[in-house]
C-alpha positions as CSV (number, residue, x, y, z in Angstrom):
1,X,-55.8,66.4,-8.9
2,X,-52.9,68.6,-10.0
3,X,-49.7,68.7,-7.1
4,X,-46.4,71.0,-7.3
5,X,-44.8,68.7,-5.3
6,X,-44.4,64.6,-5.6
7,X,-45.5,62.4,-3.3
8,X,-42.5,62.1,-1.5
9,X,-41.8,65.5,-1.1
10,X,-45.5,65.5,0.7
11,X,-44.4,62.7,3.0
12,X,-41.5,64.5,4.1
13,X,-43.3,67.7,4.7
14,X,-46.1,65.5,6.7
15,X,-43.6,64.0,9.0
16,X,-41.8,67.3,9.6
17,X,-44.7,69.0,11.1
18,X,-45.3,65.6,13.3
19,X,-41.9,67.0,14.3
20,X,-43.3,70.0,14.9
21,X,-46.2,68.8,17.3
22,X,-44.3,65.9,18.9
23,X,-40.8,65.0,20.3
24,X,-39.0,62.4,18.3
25,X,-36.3,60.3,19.5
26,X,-32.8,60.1,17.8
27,X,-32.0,57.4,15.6
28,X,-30.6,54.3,17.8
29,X,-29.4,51.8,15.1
30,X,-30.2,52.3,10.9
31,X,-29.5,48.6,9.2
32,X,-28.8,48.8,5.6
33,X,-28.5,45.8,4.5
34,X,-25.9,44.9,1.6
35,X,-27.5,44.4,-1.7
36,X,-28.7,40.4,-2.1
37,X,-28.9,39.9,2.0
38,X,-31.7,37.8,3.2
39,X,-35.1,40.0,3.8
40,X,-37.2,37.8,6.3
41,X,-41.1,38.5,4.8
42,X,-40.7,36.1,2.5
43,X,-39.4,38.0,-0.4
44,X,-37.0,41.7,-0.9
45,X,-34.6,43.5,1.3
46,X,-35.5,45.9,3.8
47,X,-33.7,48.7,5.3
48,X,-34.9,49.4,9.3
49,X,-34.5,52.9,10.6
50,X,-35.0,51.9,15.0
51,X,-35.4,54.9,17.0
52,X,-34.7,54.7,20.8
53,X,-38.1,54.2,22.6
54,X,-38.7,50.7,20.1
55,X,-40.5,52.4,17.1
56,X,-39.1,51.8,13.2
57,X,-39.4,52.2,10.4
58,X,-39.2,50.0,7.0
59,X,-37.9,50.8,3.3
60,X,-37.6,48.0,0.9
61,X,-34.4,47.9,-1.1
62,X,-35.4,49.3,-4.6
63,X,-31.3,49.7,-6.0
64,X,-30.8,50.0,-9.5
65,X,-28.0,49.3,-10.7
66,X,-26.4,53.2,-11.6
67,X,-27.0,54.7,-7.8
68,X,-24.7,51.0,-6.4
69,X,-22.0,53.6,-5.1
70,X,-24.0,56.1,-4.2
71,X,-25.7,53.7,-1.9
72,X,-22.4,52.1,-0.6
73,X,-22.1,55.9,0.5
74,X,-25.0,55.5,3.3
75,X,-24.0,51.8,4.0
76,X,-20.7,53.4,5.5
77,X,-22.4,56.7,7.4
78,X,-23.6,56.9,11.0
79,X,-26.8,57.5,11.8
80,X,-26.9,56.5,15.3
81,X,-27.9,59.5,17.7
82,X,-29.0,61.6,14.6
83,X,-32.5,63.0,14.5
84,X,-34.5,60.7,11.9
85,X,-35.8,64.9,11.1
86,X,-32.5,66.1,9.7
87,X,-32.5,63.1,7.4
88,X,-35.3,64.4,5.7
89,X,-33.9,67.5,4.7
90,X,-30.2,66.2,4.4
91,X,-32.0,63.5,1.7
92,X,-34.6,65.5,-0.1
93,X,-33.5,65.6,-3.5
94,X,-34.6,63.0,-6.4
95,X,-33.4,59.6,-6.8
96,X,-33.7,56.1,-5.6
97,X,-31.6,56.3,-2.2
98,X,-33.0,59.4,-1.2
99,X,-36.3,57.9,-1.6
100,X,-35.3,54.9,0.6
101,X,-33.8,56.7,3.1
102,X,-36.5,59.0,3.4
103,X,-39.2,56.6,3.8
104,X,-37.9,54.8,6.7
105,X,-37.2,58.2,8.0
106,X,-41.2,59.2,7.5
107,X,-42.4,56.0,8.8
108,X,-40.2,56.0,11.7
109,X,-41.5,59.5,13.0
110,X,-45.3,58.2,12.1
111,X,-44.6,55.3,13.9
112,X,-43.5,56.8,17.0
113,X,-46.3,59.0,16.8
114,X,-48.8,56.1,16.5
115,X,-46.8,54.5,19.5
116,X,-47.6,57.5,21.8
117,X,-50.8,59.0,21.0
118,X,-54.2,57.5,22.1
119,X,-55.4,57.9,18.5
120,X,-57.0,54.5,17.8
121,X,-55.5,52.5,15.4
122,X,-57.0,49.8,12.8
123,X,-55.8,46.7,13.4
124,X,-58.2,44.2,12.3
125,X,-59.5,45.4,9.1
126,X,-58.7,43.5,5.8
127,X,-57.3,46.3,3.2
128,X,-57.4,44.0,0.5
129,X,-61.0,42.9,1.3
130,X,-62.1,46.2,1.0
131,X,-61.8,46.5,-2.3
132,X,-64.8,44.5,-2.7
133,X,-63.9,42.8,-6.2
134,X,-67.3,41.4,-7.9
135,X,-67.9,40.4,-11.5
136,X,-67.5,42.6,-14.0
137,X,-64.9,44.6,-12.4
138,X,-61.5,45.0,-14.3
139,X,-58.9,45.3,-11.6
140,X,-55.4,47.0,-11.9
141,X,-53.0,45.9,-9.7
142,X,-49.3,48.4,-10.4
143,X,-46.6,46.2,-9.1
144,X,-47.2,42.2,-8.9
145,X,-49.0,41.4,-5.5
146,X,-49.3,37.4,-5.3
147,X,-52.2,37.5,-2.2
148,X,-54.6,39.8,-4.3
149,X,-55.2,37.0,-6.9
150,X,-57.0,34.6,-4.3
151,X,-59.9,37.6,-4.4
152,X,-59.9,37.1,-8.0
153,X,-60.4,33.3,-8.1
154,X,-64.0,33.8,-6.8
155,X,-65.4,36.6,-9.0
156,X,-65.5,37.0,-13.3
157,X,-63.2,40.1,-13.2
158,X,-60.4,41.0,-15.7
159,X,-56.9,41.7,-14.1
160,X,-54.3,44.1,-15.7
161,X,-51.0,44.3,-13.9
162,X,-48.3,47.1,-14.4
163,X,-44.9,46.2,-13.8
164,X,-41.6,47.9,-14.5
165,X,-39.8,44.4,-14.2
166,X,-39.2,42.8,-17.5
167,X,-38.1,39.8,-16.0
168,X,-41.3,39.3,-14.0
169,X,-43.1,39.5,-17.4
170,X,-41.2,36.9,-19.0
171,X,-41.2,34.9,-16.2
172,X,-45.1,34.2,-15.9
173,X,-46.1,34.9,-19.7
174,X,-49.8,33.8,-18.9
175,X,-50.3,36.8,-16.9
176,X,-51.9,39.9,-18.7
177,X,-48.8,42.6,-17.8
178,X,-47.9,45.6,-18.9
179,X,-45.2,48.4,-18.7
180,X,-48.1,51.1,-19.5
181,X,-49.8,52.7,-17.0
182,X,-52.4,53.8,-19.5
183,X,-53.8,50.3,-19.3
184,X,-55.2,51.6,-16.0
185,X,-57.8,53.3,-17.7
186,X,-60.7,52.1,-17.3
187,X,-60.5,49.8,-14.3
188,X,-62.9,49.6,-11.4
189,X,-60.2,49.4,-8.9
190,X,-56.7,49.7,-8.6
191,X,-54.5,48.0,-5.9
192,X,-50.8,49.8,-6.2
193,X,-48.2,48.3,-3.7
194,X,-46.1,50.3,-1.6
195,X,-42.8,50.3,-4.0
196,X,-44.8,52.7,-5.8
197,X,-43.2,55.8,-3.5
198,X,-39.9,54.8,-4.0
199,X,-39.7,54.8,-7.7
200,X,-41.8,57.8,-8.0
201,X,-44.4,57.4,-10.4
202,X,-47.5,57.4,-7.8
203,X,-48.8,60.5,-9.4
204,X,-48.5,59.2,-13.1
205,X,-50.7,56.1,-12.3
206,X,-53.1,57.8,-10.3
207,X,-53.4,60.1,-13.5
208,X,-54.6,57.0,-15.2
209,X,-57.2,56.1,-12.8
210,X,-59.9,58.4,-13.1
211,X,-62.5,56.4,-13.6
212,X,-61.8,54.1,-10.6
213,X,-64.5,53.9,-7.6
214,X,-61.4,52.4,-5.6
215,X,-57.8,52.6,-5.0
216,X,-55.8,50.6,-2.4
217,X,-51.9,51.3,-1.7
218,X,-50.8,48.3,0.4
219,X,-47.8,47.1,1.5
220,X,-45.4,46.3,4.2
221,X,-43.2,49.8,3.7
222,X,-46.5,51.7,4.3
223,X,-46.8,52.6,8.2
224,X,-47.2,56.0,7.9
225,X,-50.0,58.2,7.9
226,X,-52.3,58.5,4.9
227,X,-52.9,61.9,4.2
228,X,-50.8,62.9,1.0
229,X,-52.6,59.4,-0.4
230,X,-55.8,60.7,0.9
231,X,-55.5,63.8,-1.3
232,X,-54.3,62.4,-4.0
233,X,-57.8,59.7,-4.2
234,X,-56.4,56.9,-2.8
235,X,-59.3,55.2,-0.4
236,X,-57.2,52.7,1.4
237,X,-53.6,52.2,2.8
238,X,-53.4,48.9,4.2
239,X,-49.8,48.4,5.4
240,X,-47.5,47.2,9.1
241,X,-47.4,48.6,12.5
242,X,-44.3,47.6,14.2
243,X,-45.2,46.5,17.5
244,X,-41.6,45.7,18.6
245,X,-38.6,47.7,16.4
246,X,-35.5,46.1,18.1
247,X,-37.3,42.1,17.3
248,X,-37.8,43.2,13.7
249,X,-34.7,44.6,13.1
250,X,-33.2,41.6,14.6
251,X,-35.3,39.5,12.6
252,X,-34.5,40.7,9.7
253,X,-31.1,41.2,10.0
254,X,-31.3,37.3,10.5
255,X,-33.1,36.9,7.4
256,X,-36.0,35.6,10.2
257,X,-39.9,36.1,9.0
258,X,-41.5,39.1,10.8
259,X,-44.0,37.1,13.0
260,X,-45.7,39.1,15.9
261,X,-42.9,41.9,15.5
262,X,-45.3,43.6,13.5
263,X,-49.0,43.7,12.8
264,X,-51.2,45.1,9.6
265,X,-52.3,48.6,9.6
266,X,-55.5,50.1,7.7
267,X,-56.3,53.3,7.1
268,X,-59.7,53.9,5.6
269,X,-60.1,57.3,4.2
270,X,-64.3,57.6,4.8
271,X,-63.3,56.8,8.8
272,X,-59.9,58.8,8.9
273,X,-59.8,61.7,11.0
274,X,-56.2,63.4,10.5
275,X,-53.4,63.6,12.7
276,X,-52.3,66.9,12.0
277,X,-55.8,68.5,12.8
């Protein structure tokens, strides 16, 4: 499928007509941490956009080195009492910090949404799971995702992994990775983690993946709704609902693992029913 705008851009649209339907609350604290600061899952930095009324929302840290000062920039601004909305539009354009501080944005206002709507939410279902691995599959995963291999152990599938991080590639030389997407053609089923928004190249991969029967986005940045994903193909977005935004901001400020401060989030495309119906 062919789209005038990335995927981003789509995000930011979906969360500004949420604005449109609900009232959002004003930015109460925005943590951004300095570059090489503890991140508390386990792995990565995250930034935490906390709204008043305990919803958040997470961005992981994806800084290269050029856009340093232009991040420096945002580490230094207020954001308290702003409207997580204006951000959108005052960081729309391209580039790595935009991105960053546009996702917390969008899944701040999703997760406020989810916090005061009835809408049921999936809690219990295992996104990874559901891709249903068997033999004979060939499996991209697009960004390095450690828990995914222990699906693999059990079944004869082959695994190619895209990564943009040279140093991941030298560092474990027995795996079969890649810096071209094309290798994603022909897989069965695709897992891309979340990081895949912030360095925009979502729609390039997906262009490779044709031929999939599934496609899973997954990880802890995603706790926002699916529906640009759900256009673009993507059957699954498995991510974190933040049941408590001041503990996880504390937590991670801290450097502290995430524990019951957050729990996963699935969203199943064949069951979703859209919140902007």
């Amino acid at each position: 499928m062919n789209h005038n705008t990335n995927i981003m851009a789509e995000m930011r649209e979906m969360a500004l007509s949420l604005g449109c339907i609900y009232p959002i609350p004003v930015i109460e604290e925005f943590y951004i941490p300095v570059p090489g600061a503890p991140g508390g899952h386990g792995h990565g930095e995250f930034l935490v956009m906390l709204l008043e009324g305990g919803a958040a929302g997470i961005s992981y840290l994806l800084l290269p080195e050029s856009h340093v000062e232009e991040y420096r920039s945002i580490r230094n601004a207020s954001f308290a009492g702003k409207s997580p909305l204006d951000l959108l539009s005052e960081y729309s354009g391209d580039g790595p910090v935009n991105a960053m501080v546009s996702l917390a944005a969008v899944n701040a206002i999703c997760q406020h949404v989810m916090r005061t709507t009835p809408e049921p939410l999936d809690h219990a279902s295992d996104s990874l799971g559901l891709m249903d691995i068997v033999d004979g599959d060939r499996v991209g995963m697009v960004g390095y995702f450690a828990p995914l291999m222990k699906y693999l152990d059990a079944v004869k599938a082959e695994l190619v992994i895209i990564e943009k991080d040279e140093a991941l590639m030298k560092k474990n030389p027995g795996l079969p990775i890649t810096m071209d997407p094309a290798a994603l053609r022909g897989c069965t089923k695709v897992l891309c983690t979340s990081t895949i928004l912030l360095n925009n190249t979502l729609d390039e991969v997906l262009g490779h993946c044709a031929g999939a029967s599934h496609i899973t986005v997954l990880g802890p940045t995603a706790g926002f709704y699916p529906d640009p994903l759900f256009r673009r193909g993507v059957h699954v977005l498995g991510g974190r609902y933040v049941v408590d935004g001041g503990l996880l901001l504390s937590r991670i400020r801290n450097g502290e693992r995430w524990g019951d401060a957050t729990k996963k989030l699935c969203f199943r495309k064949d069951r979703y029913t859209s919140i902007l119906r």
